[in-house]
C-alpha positions as CSV (number, residue, x, y, z in Angstrom):
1,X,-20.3,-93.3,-44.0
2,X,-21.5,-90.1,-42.4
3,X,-23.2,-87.1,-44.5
4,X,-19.7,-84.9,-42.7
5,X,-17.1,-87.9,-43.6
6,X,-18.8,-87.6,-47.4
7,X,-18.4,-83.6,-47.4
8,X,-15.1,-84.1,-46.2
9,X,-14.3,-86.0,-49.1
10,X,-16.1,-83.4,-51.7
11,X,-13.7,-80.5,-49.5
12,X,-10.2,-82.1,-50.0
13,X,-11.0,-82.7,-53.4
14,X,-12.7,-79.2,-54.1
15,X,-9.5,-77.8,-52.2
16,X,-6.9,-80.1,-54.1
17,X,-8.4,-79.1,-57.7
18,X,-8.5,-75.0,-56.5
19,X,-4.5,-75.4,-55.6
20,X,-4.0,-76.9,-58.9
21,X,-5.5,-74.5,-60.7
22,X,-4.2,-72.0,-59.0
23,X,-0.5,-73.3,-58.2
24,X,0.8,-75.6,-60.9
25,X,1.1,-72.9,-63.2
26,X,2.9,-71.3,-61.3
27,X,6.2,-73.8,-61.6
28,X,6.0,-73.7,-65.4
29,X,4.5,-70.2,-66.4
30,X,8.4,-68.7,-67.4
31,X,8.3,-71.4,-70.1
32,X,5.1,-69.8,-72.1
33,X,6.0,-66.7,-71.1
34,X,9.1,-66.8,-72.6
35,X,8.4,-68.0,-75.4
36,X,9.5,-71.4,-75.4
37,X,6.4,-73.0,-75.7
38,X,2.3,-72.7,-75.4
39,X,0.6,-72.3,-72.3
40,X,-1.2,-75.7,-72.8
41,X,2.0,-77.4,-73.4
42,X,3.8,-76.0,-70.0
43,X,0.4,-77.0,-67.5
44,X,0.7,-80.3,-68.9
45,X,4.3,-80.2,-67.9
46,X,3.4,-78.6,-64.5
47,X,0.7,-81.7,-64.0
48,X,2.8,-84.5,-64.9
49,X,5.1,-83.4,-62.8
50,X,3.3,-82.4,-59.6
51,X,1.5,-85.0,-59.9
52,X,5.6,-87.4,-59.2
53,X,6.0,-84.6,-56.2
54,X,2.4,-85.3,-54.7
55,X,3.4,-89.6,-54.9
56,X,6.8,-88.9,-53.2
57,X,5.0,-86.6,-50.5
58,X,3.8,-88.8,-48.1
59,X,7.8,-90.2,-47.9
60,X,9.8,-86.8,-48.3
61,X,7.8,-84.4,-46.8
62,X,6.4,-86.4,-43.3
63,X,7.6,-83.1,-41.3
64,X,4.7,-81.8,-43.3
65,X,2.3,-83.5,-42.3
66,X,3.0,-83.7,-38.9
67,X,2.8,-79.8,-39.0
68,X,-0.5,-79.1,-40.2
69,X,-1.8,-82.2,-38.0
70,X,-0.6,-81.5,-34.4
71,X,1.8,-78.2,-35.3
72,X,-0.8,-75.7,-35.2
73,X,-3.8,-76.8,-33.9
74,X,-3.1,-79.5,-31.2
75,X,-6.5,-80.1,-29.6
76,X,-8.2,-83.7,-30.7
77,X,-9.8,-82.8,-34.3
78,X,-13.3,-83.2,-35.0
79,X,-14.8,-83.7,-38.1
80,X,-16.8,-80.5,-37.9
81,X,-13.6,-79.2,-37.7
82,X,-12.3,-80.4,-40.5
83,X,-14.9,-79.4,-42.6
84,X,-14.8,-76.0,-41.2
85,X,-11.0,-75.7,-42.2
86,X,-11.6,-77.2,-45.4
87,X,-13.9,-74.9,-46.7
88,X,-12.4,-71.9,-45.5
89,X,-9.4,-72.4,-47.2
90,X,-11.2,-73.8,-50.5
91,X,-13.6,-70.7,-50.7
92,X,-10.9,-68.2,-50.7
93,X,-8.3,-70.1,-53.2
94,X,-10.9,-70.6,-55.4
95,X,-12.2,-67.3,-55.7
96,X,-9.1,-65.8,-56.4
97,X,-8.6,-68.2,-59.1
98,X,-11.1,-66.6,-60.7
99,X,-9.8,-63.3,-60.3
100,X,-7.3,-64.5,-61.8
101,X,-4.5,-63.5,-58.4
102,X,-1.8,-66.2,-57.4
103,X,-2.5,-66.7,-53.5
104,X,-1.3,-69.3,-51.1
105,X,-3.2,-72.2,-49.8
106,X,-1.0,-72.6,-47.5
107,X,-1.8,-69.3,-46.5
108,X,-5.3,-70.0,-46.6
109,X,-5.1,-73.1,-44.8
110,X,-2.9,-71.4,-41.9
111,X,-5.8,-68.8,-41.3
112,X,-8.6,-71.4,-41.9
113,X,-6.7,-73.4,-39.2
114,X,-6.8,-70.5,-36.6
115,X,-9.8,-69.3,-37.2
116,X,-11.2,-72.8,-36.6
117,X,-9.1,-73.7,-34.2
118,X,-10.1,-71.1,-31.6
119,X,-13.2,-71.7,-31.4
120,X,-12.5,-75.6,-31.5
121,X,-10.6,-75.1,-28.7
122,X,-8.5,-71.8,-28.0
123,X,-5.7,-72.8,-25.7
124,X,-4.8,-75.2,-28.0
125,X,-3.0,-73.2,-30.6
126,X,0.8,-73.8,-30.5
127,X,1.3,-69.5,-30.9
128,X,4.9,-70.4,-29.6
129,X,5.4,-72.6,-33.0
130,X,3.9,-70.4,-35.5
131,X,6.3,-67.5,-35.6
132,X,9.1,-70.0,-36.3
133,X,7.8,-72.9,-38.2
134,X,4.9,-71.0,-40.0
135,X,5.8,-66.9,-40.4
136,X,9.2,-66.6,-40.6
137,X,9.6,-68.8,-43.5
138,X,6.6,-67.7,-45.3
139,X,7.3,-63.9,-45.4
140,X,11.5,-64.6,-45.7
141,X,10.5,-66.3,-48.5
142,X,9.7,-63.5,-51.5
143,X,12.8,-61.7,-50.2
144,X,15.5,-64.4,-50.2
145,X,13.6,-65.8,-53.5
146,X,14.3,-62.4,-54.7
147,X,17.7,-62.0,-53.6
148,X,19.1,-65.3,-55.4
149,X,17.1,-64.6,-58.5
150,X,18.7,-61.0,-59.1
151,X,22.3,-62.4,-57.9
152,X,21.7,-65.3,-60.7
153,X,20.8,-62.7,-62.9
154,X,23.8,-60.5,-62.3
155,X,26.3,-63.3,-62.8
156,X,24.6,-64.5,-66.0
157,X,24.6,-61.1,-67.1
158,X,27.8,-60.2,-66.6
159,X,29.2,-63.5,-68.6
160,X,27.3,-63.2,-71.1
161,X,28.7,-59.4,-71.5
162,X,32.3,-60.6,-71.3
163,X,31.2,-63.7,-74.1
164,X,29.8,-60.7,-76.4
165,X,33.0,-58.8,-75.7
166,X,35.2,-61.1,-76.8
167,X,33.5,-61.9,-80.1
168,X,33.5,-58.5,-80.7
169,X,37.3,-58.4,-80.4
170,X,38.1,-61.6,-82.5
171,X,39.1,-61.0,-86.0
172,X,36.1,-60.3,-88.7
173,X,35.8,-63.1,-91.1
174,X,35.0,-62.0,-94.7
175,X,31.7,-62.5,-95.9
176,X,31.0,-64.0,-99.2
177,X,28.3,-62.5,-101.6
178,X,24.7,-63.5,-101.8
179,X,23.3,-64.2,-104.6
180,X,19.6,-62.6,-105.3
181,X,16.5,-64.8,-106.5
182,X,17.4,-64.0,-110.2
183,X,20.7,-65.6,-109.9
184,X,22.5,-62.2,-109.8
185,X,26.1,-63.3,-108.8
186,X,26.9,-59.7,-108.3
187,X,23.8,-58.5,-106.5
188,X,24.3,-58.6,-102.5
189,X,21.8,-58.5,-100.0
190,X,21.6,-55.5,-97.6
191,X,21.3,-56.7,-93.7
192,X,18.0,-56.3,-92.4
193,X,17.3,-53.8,-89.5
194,X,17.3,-55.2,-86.4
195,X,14.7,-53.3,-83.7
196,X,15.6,-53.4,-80.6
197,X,12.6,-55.3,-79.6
198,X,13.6,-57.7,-81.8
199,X,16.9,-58.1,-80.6
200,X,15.1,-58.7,-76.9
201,X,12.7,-61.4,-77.9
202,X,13.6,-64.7,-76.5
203,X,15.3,-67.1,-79.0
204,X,14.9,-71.0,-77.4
205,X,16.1,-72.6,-80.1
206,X,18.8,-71.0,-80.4
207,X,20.8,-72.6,-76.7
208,X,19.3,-76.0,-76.6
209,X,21.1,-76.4,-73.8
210,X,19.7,-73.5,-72.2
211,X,15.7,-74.8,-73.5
212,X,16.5,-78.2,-71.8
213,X,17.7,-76.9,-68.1
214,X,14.6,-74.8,-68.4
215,X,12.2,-77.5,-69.2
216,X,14.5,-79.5,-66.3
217,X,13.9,-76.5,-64.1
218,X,10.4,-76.0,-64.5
219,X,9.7,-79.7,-63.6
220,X,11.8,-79.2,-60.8
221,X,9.4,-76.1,-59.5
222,X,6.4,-79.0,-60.3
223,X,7.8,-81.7,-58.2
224,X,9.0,-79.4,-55.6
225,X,5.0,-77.8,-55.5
226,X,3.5,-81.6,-55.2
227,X,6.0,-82.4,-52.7
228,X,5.4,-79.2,-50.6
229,X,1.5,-79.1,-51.0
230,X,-0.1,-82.2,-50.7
231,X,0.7,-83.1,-47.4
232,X,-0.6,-79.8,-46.2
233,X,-4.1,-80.9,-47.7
234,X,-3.5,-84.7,-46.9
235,X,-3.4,-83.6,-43.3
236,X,-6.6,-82.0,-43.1
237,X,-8.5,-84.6,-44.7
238,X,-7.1,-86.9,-42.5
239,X,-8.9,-85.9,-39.3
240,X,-12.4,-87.1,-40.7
241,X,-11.2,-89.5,-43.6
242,X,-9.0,-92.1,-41.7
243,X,-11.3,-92.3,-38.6
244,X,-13.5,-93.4,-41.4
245,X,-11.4,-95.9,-42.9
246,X,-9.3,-94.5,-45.7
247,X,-5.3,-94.7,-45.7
248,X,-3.4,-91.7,-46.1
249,X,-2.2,-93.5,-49.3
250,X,-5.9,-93.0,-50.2
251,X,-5.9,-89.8,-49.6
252,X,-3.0,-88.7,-51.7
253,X,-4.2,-90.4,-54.6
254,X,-7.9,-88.4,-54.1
255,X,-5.6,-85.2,-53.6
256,X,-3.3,-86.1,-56.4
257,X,-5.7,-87.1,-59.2
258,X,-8.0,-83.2,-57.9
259,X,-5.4,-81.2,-58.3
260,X,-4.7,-82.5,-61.8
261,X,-7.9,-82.2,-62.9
262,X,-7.9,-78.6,-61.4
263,X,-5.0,-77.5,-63.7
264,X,-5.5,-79.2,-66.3
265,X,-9.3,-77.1,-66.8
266,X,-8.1,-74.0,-64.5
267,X,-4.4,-73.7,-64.9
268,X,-4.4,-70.7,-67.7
269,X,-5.5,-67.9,-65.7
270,X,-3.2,-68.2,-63.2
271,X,0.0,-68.9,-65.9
272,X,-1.3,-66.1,-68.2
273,X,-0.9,-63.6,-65.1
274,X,2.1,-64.8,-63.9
275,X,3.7,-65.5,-67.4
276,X,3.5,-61.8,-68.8
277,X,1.7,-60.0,-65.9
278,X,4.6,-59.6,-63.7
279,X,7.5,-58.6,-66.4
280,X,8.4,-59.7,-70.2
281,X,10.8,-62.4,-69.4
282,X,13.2,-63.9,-71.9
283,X,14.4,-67.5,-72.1
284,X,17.6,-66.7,-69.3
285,X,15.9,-65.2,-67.2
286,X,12.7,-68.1,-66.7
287,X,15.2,-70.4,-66.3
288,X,16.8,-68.4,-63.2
289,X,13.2,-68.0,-61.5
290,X,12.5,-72.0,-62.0
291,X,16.0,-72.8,-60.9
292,X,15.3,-70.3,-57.6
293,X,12.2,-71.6,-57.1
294,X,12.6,-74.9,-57.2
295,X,15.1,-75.0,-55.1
296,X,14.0,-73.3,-52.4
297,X,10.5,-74.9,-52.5
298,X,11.9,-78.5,-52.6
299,X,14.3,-77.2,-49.4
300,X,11.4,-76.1,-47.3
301,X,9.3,-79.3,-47.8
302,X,12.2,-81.7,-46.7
303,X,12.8,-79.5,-43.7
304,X,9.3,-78.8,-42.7
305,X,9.2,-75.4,-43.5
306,X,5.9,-74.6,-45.8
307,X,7.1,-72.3,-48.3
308,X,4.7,-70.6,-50.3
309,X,5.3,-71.2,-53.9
310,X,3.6,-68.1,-54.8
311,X,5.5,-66.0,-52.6
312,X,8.6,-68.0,-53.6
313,X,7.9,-68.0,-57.6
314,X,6.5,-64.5,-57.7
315,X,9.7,-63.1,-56.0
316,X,12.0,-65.1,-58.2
317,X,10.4,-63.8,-61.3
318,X,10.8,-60.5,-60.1
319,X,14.3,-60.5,-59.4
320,X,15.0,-62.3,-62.8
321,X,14.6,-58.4,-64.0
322,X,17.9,-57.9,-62.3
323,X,18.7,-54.2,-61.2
324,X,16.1,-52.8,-63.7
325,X,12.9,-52.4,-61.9
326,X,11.4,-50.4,-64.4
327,X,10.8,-53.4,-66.1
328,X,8.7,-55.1,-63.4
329,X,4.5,-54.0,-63.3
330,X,3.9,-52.3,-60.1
331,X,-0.3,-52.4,-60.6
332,X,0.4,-56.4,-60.6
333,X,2.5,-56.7,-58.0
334,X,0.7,-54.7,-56.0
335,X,-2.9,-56.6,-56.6
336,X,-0.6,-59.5,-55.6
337,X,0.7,-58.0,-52.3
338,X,-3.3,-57.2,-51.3
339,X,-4.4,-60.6,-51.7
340,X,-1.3,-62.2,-50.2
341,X,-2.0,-59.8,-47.0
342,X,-6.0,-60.8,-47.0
343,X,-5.7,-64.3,-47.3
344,X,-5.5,-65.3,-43.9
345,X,-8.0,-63.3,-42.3
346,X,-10.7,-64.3,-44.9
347,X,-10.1,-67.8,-44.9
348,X,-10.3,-67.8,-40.8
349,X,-13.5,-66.0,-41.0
350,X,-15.3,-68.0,-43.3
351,X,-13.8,-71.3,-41.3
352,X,-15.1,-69.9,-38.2
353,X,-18.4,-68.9,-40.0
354,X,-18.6,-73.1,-41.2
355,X,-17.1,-73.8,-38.0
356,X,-20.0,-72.2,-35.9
357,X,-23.1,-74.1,-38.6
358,X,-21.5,-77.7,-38.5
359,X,-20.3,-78.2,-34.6
């Protein structure tokens, strides 16, 4: 095995633990933030479950694969090319990992791709594909993420006005005295103030019906993230691995088991900032951005279409808020929006930067 098949290897697993530290919170963040249980607890959740999307992949998401194989890029790869892509997608997920800013790798390995790719070979670039299979979808997808969030939002919000409503019209049943700690029969308790902050703060227990569909929802948002990233990173690997010997079976696994181990030690930067950085959500209203999310994420990968969960789960969070948008934190949104907007370009300079030391 060649010194470029072995760095291949140290990439795709370098790039799969980066994307789980910086994705998988990003299915089960509403949960801590919430309140409806520790951040520990919910990238656990996140892992197990990405980890079932990232073993289905490789069946439910083939139009995936094909796509970042021959979709973008369709000149013969070489394994200096692979490399080249590898890193330039790795360097830039990783760092903003550290700076603790959601981005997309599929993002990063779109511009890694290109940047690569023309110097690879530059009439080989499918331009004609990318607006439709690679664009469209990718900056539709905070606005329609967005849009069925704050729709959700108003319909749950409007029941749960007419629910309050009518127990406010039903007859008041008489209350019964309460005793004090001395046995007082006569004494009775006066009802505690209520703050309105109080009154706000999310109550799980309280609907465990509500606690289990977010749970359900926020694996759902896992699986759908496994299922729509693996076979991006799968793909890459693949022009040096298989020539090489390994299955794509192989592969998988090497991706799966990375990006585990990448949010299991990683994971609580991302979820912390995405938890309580974009708005104080209560229990209703995480459940609404999983449920958004996942559904749109697991869409895209059956159909081919690489939806960014970041893009997807930010704007689904956001729109959770409803009509209130004093609610949501414009600093963080913004610092989102810049690194969303730099991601390609960095990660196709530094893969043409690797591209030009390794050919």
């Amino acid at each position: 095995m060649s010194f470029t098949v072995v760095l291949v290897f140290v990439l795709v697993a370098a790039l799969a633990a980066a994307n789980g530290s910086n994705d998988v919170p990003k299915g089960v963040a509403t949960l801590a933030g919430a309140g409806v249980t520790k951040y520990r607890t919910a990238i656990i959740w996140g892992t197990v479950t990405t980890l079932a999307g990232c073993v289905c992949s490789l069946a439910l998401a083939e139009k995936m694969t094909k796509l970042f194989s021959k979709g973008i890029v369709t000149a013969e790869p070489t394994e200096a090319f692979a490399v080249a892509v590898l890193a330039g997608a790795v360097s830039w997920v990783a760092l903003a990992t550290l700076l603790r800013l959601p981005v997309s790798t599929t993002h990063a390995l779109i511009g890694a791709l290109l940047g690569a790719g023309l110097l690879l070979a530059s009439d080989s670039i499918a331009w004609t594909a990318i607006p439709k299979k690679l664009i469209i979808p990718l900056l539709t997808s905070v606005g329609v993420a967005y849009g069925i969030s704050l729709v959700l939002a108003l319909v749950f919000g409007r029941t749960a006005r007419r629910a309050s409503e009518r127990d406010a019209a039903a007859p008041a049943q008489p209350s019964s005295p309460v005793t004090g700690a001395s046995g007082d029969s006569g004494a009775v308790l006066a009802p505690e103030r209520v703050t309105a902050q109080q009154a706000d703060a999310p109550r799980p227990s309280g609907n465990r019906v509500l606690t289990a569909a977010h749970w359900l929802t926020s694996g759902a948002t896992g699986f759908a993230r496994g299922l729509n990233d693996t076979p991006k990173i799968v793909a890459i690997g693949a022009f040096a691995l298989v020539p090489a010997g390994m299955t794509t079976w192989q592969i998988m696994l090497l991706v799966a088991g990375a990006m585990a181990l990448g949010s299991i030690t990683g994971g609580m930067r991302i979820a912390q900032r995405l938890g309580e950085g974009v708005i104080k959500m209560n229990h209703k209203e995480g459940f609404l951005a999983n449920l958004t999310t996942a559904t749109l994420v697991g869409l895209g990968a059956g159909y081919g279409l690489p939806m960014s969960t970041t893009h997807t789960s930010t704007g689904a969070i956001a729109g959770s808020a409803g009509p209130n948008l004093s609610r949501l934190s414009g600093k963080t949104l913004r610092h989102f929006l810049i690194a969303w907007l730099v991601t390609p370009p960095v990660a196709a300079a530094a893969a043409a930067a690797v591209f030009l030391v390794v050919r």
